[in-house]
C-alpha atoms as a printed R data frame, in Angstrom:
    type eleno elety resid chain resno       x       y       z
1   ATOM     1    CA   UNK     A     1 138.139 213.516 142.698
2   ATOM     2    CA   UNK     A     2 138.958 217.500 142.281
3   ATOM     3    CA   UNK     A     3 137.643 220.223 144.583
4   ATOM     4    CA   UNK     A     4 135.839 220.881 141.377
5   ATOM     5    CA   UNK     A     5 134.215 217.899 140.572
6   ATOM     6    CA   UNK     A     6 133.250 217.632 144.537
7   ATOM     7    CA   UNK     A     7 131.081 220.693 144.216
8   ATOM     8    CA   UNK     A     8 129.179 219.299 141.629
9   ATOM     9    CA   UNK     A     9 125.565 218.054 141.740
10  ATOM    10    CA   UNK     A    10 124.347 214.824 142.675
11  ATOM    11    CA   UNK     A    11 123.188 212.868 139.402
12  ATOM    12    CA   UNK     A    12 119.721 210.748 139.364
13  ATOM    13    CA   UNK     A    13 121.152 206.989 137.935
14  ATOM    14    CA   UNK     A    14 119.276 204.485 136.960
15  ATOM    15    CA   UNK     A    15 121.641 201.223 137.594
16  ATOM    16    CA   UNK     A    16 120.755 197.495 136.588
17  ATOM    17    CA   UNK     A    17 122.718 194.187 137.438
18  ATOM    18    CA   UNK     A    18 121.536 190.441 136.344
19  ATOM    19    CA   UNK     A    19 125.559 189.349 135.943
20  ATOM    20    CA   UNK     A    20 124.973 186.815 138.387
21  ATOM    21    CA   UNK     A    21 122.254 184.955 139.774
22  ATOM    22    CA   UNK     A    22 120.602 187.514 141.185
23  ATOM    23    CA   UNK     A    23 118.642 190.101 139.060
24  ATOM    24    CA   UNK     A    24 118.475 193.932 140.579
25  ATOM    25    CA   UNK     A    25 117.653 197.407 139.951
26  ATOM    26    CA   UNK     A    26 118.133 200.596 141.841
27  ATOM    27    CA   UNK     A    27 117.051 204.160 141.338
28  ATOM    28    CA   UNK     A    28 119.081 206.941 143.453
29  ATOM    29    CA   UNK     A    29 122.513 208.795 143.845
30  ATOM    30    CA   UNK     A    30 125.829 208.464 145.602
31  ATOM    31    CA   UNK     A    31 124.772 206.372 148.904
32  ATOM    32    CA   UNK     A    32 121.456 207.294 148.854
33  ATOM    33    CA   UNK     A    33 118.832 204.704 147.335
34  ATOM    34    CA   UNK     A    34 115.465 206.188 146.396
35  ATOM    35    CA   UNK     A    35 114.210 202.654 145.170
36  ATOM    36    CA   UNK     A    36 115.168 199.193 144.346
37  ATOM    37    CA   UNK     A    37 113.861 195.636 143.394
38  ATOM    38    CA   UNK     A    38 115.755 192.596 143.339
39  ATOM    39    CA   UNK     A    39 114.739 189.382 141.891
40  ATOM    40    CA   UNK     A    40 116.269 185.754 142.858
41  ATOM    41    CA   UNK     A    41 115.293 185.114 138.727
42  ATOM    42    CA   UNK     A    42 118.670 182.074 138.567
43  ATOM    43    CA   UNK     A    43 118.608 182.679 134.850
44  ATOM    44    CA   UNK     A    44 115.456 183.986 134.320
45  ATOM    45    CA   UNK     A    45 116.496 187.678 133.769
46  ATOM    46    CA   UNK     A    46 115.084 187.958 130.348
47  ATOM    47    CA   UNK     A    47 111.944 187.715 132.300
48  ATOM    48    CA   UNK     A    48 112.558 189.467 134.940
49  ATOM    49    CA   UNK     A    49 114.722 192.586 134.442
50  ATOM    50    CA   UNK     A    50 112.485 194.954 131.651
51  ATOM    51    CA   UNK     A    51 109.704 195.061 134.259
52  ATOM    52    CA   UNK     A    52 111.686 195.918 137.150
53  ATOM    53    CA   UNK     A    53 113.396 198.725 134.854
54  ATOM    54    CA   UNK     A    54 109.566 199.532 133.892
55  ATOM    55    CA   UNK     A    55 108.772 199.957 137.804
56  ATOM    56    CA   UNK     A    56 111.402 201.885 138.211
57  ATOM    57    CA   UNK     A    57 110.737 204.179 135.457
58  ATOM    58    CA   UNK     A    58 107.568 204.621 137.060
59  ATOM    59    CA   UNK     A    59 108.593 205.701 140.141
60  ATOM    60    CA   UNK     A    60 110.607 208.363 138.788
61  ATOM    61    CA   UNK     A    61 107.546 209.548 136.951
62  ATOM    62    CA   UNK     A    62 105.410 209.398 139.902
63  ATOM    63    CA   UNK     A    63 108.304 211.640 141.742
64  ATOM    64    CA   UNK     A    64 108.653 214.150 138.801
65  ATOM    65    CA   UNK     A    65 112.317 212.969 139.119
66  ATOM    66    CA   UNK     A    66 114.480 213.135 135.318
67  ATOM    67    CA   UNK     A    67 117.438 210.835 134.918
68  ATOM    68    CA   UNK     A    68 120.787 211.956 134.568
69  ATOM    69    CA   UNK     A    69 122.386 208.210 133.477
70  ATOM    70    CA   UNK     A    70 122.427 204.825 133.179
71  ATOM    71    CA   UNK     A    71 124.845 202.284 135.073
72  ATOM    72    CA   UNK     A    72 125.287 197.994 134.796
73  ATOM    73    CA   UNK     A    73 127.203 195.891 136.231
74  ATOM    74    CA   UNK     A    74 129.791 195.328 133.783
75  ATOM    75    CA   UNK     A    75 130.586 191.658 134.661
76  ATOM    76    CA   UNK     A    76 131.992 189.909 135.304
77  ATOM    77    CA   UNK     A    77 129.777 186.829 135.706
78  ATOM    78    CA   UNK     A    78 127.016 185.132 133.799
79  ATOM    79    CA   UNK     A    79 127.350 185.898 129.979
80  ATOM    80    CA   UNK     A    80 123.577 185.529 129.697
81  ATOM    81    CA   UNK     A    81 122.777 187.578 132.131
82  ATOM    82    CA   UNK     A    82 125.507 190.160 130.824
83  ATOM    83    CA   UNK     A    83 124.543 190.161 127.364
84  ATOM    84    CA   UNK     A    84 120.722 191.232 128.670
85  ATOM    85    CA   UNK     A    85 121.697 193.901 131.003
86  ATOM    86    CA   UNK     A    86 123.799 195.447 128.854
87  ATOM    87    CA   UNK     A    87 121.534 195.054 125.620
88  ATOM    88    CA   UNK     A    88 118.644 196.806 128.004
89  ATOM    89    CA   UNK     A    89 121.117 199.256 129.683
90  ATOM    90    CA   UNK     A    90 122.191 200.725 126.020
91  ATOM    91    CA   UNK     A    91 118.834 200.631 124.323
92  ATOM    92    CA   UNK     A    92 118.238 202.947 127.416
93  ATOM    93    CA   UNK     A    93 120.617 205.379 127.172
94  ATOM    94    CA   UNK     A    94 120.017 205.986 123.693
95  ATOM    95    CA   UNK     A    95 116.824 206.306 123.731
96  ATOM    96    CA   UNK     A    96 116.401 208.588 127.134
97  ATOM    97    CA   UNK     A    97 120.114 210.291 125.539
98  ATOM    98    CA   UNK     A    98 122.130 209.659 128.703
99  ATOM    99    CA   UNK     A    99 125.454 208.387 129.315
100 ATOM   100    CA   UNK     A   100 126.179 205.077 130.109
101 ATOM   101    CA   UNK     A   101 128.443 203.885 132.900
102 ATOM   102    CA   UNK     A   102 130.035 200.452 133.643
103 ATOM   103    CA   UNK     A   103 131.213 199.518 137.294
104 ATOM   104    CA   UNK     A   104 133.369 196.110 137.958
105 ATOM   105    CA   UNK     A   105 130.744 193.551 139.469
106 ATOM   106    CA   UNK     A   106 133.819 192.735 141.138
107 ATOM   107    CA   UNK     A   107 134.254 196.474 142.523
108 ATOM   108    CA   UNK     A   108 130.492 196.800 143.393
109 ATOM   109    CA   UNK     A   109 130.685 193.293 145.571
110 ATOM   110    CA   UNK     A   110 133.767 195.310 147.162
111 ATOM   111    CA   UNK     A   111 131.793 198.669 147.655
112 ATOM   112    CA   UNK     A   112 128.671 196.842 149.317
113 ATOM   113    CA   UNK     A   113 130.106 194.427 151.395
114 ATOM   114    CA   UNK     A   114 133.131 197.280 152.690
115 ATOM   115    CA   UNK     A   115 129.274 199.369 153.518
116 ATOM   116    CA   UNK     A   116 128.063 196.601 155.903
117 ATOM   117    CA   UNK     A   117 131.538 195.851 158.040
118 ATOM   118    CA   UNK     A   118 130.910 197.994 161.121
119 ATOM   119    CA   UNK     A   119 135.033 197.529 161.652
120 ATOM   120    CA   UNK     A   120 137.706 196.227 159.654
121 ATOM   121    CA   UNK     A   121 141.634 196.982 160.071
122 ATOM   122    CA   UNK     A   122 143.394 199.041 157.891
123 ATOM   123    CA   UNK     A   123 145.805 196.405 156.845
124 ATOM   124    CA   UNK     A   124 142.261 194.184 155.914
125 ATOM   125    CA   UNK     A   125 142.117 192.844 151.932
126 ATOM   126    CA   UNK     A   126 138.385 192.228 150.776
127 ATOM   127    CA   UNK     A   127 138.277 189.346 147.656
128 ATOM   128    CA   UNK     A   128 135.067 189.490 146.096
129 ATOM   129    CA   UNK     A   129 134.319 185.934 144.314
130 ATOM   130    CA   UNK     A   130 131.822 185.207 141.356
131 ATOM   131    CA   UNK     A   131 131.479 181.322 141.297
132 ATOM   132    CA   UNK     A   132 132.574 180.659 137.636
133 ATOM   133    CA   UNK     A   133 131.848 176.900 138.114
134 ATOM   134    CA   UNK     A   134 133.769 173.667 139.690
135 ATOM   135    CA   UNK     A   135 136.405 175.098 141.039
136 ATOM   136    CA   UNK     A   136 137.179 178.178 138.973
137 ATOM   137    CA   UNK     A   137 135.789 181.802 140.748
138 ATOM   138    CA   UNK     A   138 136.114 185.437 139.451
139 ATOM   139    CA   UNK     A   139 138.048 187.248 142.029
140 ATOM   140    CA   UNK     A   140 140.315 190.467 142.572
141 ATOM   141    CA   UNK     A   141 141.525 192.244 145.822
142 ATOM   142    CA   UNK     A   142 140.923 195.518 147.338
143 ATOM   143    CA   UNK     A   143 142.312 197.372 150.227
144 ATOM   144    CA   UNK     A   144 140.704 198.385 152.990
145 ATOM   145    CA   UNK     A   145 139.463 201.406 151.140
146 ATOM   146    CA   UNK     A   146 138.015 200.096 147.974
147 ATOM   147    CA   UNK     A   147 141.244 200.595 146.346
148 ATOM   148    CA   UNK     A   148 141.985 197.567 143.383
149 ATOM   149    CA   UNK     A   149 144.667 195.982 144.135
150 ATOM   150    CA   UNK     A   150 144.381 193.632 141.158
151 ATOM   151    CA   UNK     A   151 142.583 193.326 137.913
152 ATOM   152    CA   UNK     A   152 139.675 191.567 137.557
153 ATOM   153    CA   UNK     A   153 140.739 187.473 136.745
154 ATOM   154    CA   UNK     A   154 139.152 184.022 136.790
155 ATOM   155    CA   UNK     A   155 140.875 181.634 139.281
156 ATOM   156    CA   UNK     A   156 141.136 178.151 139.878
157 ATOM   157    CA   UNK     A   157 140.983 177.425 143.414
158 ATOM   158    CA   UNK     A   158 143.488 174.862 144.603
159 ATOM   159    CA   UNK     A   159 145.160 173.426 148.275
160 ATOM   160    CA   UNK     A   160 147.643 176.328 148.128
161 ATOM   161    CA   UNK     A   161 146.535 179.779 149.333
162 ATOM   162    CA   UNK     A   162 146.004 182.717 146.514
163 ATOM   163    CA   UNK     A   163 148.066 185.191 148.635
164 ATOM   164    CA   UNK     A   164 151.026 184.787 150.378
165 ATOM   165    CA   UNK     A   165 150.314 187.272 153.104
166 ATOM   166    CA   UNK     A   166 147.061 184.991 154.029
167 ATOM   167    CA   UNK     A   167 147.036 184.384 158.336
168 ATOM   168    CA   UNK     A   168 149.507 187.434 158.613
169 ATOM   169    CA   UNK     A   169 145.933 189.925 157.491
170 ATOM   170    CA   UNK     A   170 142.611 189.928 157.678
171 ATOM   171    CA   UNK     A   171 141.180 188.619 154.020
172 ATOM   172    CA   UNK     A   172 137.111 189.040 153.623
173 ATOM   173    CA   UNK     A   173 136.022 186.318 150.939
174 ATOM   174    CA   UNK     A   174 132.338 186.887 149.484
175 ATOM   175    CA   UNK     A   175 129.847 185.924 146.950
176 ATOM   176    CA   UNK     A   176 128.548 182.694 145.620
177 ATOM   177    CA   UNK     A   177 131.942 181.708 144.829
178 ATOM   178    CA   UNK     A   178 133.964 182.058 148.369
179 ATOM   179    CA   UNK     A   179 131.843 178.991 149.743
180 ATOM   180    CA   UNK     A   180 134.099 176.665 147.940
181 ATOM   181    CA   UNK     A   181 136.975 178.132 150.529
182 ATOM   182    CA   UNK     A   182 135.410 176.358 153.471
183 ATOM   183    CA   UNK     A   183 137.884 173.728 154.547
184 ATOM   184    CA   UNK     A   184 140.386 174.211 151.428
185 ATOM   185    CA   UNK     A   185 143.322 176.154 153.311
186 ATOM   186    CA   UNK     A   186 143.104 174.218 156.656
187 ATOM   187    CA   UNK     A   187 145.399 176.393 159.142
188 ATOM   188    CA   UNK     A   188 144.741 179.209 157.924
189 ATOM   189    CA   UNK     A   189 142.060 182.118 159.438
190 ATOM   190    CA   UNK     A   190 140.312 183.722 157.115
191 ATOM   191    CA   UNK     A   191 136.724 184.829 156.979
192 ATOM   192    CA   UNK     A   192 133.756 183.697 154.525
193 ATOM   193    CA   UNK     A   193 130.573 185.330 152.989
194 ATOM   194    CA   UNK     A   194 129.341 182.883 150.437
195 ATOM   195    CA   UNK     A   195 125.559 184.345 151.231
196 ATOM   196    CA   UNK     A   196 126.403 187.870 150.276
197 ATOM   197    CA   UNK     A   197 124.386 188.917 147.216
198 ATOM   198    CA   UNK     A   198 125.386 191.665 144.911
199 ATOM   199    CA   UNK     A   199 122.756 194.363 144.619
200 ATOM   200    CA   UNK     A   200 122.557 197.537 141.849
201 ATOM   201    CA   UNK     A   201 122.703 199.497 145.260
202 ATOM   202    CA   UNK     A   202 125.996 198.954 146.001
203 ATOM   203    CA   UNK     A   203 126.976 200.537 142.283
204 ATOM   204    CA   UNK     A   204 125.649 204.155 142.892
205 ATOM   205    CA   UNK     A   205 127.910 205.422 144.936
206 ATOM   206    CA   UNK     A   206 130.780 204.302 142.239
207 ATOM   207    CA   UNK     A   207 128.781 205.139 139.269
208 ATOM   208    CA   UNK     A   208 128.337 208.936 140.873
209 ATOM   209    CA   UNK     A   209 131.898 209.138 141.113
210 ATOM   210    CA   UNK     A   210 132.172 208.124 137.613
211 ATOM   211    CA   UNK     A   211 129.973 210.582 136.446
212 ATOM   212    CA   UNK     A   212 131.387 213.366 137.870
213 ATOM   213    CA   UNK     A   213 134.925 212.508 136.335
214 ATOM   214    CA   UNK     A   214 133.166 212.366 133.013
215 ATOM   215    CA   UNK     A   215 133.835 208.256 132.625
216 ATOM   216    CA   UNK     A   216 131.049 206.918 130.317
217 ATOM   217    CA   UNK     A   217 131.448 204.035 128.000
218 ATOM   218    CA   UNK     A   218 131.147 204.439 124.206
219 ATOM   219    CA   UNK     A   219 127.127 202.929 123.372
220 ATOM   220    CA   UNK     A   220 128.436 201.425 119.931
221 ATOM   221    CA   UNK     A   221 131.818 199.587 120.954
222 ATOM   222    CA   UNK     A   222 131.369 198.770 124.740
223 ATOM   223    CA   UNK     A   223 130.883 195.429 125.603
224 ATOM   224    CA   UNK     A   224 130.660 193.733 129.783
225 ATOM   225    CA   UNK     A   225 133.449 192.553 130.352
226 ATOM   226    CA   UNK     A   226 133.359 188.702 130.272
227 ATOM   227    CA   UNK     A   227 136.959 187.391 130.929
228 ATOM   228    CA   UNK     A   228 136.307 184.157 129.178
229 ATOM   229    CA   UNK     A   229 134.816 183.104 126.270
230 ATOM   230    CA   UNK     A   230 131.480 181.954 125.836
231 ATOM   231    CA   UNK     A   231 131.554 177.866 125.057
232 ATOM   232    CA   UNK     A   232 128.335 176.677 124.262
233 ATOM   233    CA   UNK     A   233 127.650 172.869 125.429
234 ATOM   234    CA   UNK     A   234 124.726 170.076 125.113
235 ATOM   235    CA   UNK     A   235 124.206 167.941 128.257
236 ATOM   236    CA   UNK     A   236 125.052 164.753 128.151
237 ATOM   237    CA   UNK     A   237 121.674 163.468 128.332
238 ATOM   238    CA   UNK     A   238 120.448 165.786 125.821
239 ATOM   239    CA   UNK     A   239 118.707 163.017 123.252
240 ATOM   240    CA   UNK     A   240 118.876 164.378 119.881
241 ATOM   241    CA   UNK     A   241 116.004 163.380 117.962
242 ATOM   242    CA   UNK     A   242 116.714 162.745 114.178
């Protein structure tokens, strides 16, 4: 960020995640949450995620507070819950006029879990994981300081280690899809989060940043970013009637 852009006002964002099992919205700027909800919905965010933007909304009203843009979670992670956020996320930044941005859910895993480490070593690596079923995850790797080491990638896990470097530096693994680490790379230290839940929080302080470099998504061609494609199955005991 410029000395220019650091002089600039705080913008009010409105930010929404459902790209994984947990629904969320947050009102604030930077690292400073006005108001939040969050909603353990496992697939229910069509239900869930238009009233908790409707709260929110409400609160800003009730504040006299105006909006200066709209952030989601970009993915990746469920394509349901993707294709809702996102659907809701644009319909509101055209209608209220605002810019849109999109933040890694990857990145905002990174940025929220890095906030609650009272210590961690310089030389540290932090691997947020999206469990992207049996034994695939969506991972990357930061530094120390939130910066990407790696793109954004789906993963199968196996016996072998992802990193080479694993036991010679601290590695932070997180989400709903570290948990299938436990036992896997016997002999090795590492340390395991599978309980941490992403939160619209954590995305503020990235989506400021964003908006002060002027980094908003184009409303008609952007799309979350889903790293696979969708394959629609029936379950096996699905009885088709005739």
């Amino acid at each position: 960020m410029t000395p220019e852009q650091d002089t600039l006002p705080l913008p009010l964002i409105l930010a929404l995640d459902s790209s994984t099992a947990t629904a969320s919205v947050a009102l604030g700027t930077n690292e400073k949450t006005l108001y939040h909800l969050t909603s353990d919905s496992h697939g229910e965010h069509a239900a869930h995620l238009a009233p908790m933007v409707d709260q929110a909304l409400e609160h800003l009203r009730s504040e006299g507070l105006s909006l200066d843009a709209i952030a989601i979670a970009a993915g990746p992670g469920s394509y349901t819950g993707l294709r809702i956020a996102s659907s809701l996320a644009k319909g509101l930044a055209m209608g209220f006029g605002l810019p849109l941005v999109a933040i890694s859910t990857l990145e905002l895993m990174a940025s929220g879990y890095r906030a609650q480490l009272n210590e961690i070593a310089p030389e540290s690596r932090l691997c947020p994981m999206i469990d992207a079923r049996r034994m695939e995850v969506y991972t990357t790797t930061f530094d120390s300081s939130l910066g990407r080491l790696e793109a954004d990638r789906p993963v199968v896990l196996e016996g072998t280690p992802l990193y080479a470097d694993l036991g010679e530096r601290p590695y932070y693994f997180f989400g709903s899809g570290a948990a299938k680490l436990e036992g896997l790379w016997p002999g090795y230290s590492y340390s395991i989060a599978s309980d941490f839940v992403p939160k619209a929080q954590y995305m503020l302080p990235l989506a400021t940043e964003a908006y002060r470099r002027g980094d908003f998504v184009d409303l008609a061609y952007w799309n979350p970013s889903y790293l696979k494609e969708y394959v629609a199955t029936i379950a096996k005991n699905k009885v088709l009637g005739r």
